[in-house]
N, C-alpha and C positions, 0 to 999 in steps of 0.2 A: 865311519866309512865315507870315503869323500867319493863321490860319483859324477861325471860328468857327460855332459846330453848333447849331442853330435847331431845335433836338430832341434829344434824347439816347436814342432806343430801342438796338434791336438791330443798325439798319443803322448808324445814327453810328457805335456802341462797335465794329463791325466795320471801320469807315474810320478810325477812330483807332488801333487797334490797326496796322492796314499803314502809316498814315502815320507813326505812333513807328518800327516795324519799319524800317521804306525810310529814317529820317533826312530824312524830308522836312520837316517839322516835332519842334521840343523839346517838351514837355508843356507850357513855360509858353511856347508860343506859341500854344497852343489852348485855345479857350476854347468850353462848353457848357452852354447856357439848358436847362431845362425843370421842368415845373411838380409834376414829381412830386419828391419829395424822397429815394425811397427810389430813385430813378435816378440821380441826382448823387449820393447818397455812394457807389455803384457804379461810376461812372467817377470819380470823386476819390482812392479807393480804389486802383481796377486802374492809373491810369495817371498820377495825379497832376497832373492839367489842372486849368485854371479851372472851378471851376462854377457857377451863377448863377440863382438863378428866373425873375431879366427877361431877358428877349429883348434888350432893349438894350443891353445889357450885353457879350451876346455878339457884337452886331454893330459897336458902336462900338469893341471888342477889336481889330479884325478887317480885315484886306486882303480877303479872299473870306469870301464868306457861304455856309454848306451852307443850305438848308433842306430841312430832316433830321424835317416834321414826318406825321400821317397825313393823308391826301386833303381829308379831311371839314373840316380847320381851315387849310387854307394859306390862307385870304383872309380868315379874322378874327386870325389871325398876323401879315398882311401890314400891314394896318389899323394897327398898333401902330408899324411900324419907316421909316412913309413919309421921315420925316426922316434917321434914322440911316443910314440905305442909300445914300442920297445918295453917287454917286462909287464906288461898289463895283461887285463883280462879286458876281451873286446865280446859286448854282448848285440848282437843285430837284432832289430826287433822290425828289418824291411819286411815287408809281406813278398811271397815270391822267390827271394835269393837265394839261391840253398849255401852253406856255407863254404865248399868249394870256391865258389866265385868269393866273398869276403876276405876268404885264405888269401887269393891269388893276388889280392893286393894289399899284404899286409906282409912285412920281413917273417921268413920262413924261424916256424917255431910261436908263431904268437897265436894263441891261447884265446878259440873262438865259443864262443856260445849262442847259438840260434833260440830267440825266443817268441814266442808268437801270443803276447796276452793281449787284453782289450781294452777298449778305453772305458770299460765298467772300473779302471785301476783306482779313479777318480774320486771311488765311495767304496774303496778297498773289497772290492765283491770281483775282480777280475777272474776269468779262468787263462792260465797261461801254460800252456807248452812249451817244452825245453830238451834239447839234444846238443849233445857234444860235436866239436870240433876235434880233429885230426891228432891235438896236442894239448887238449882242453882233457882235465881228470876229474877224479870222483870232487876233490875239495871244488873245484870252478863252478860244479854242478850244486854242490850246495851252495857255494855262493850266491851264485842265480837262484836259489830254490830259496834263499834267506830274501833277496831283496823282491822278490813277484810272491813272494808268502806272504810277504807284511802286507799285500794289496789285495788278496784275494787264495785260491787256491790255484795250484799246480803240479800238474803231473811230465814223466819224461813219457817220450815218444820215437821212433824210430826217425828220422829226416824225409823218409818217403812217405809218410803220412800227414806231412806239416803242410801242408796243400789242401789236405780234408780237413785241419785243424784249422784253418786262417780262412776256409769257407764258411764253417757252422761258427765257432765261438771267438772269430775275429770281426767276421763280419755280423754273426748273429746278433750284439745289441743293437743292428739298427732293423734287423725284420722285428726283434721285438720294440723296438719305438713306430714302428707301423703298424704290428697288432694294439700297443698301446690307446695311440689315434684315432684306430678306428674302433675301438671301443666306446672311445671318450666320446665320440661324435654320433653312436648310434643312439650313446646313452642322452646325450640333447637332442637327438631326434623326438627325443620320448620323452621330454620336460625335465631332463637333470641340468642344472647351470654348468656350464664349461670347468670350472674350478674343481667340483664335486666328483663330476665325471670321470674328468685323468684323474685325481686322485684315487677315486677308488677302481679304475682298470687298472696303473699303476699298482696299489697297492694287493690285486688281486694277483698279478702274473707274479709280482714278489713270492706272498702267500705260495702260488703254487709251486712254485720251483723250489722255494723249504721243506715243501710236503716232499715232493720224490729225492730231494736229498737227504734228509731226516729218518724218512720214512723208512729207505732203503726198496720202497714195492716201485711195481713196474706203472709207469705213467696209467695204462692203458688200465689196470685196476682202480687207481684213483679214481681216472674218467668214472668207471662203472658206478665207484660208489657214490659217486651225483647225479649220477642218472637212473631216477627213479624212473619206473612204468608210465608210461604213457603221463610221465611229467612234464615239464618246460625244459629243465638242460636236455631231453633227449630229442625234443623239437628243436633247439639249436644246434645241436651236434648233426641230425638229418642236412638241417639247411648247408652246415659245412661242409658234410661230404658233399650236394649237390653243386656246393660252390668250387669243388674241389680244392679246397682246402689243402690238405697234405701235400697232391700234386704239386703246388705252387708252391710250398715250401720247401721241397727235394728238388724242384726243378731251379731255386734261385739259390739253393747251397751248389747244386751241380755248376750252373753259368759262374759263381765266384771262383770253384774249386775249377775251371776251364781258364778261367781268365790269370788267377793264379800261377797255373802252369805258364802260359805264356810269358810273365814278368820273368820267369825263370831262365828260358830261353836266351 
């Protein structure tokens, strides 16, 4: 499958990375545009793929198209590749864009797929969301469902939801890189050595998030069954509700899931 990445930031180098990992693609089957030069010799570099300043280049490369770029320039992007795209599948992975806008600048008929995974794609653990385009079918959707599969999991979703999705589990690995931190830091408050510490908060929120996917019970059961009577997790769970905990966490998916709508606009 040859693919090509209509951006090269953090989230492509994160989706090349799981697609080299998975064997879903060879390095010289991917190919990636973009305008900064010191981004191309960084995936040149780490993975040995095509890289290119034209856009076209990457497209004309290419069976499936990412467009891999920031919100603010997918439609003076799009401008450039009306020709080249012609007969492709074009997957957007802007946060924000609902595919309407994508359509409107792409030759009528071409064949879109909104997708919304994360840069967990990196160590193939992504969650990604995915909804059809206008003239995008059942095969387009496996398509996209074959190449965000080899990185993690993914489910379809309605477009009016993809705003809730790109709040919690687009944005969500970085509240949990800051619950991570601040684990790791309380645990040196209290004599564990730095190294020690993020490894095992790291590999604790792992651990937990295999238990409620595995497990199939509800988060809030888990809790229960570690918090013994008048034991230590129920003295820490106290302090977090005081700290308001939850609040903070529905109120910083609510501001992304705000801000998102705006990029829409």
């Amino acid at each position: 499958m040859r693919i090509g990445f209509v951006g090269g930031g953090k989230l492509a180098e994160a989706m090349i990375s799981g697609l080299l990992k998975a064997g879903i693609c060879k390095p010289d089957e991917i190919t990636v545009s973009d305008i900064d030069a010191s981004r191309r010799r960084v995936l040149k570099q780490k993975f040995s793929v095509t890289i290119s300043p034209d856009n076209s280049k990457a497209v004309l490369a290419s069976d499936v198209v990412v467009l891999a770029v920031k919100p603010n320039v997918v439609l003076p992007v799009l401008r450039g590749l009306d020709k080249e795209v012609a007969g492709k599948l074009v997957i957007t992975v802007a946060a924000g864009i609902p595919i309407s806008r994508v359509e409107s600048g792409l030759p009528e008929g071409t064949r879109v797929v909104r997708a919304m995974p994360n840069i967990n794609c990196a160590v193939r653990e992504s969650c990604t969301a995915l909804c059809a385009g206008t003239h995008a079918g059942e095969e387009d959707l496996k398509m996209a469902e074959a190449i965000f599969g080899s990185v993690g999991m993914t489910l379809r979703v309605e477009e009016t939801k993809m705003d809730a999705v790109t709040a919690l589990s687009g944005s969500g690995p970085a509240y949990a890189f800051v619950f991570i931190e601040a684990l790791s830091d309380a645990g040196v408050l209290h004599g564990l050595p730095r190294g020690d510490a993020t490894r095992m908060a790291a590999q604790t929120l792992l651990g937990a998030g295999k238990m409620v996917l595995e497990s199939g019970l509800h988060p809030a059961e888990l809790k229960d069954r570690v918090c013994s009577p008048g034991g230590t997790t129920i003295a820490g769970i106290k302090a977090l509700e005081e700290g308001g905990f939850r609040a903070a966490i529905m109120k910083a998916v609510s501001e992304a899931h705000r801000r998102s709508k705006e990029l829409s606009v």
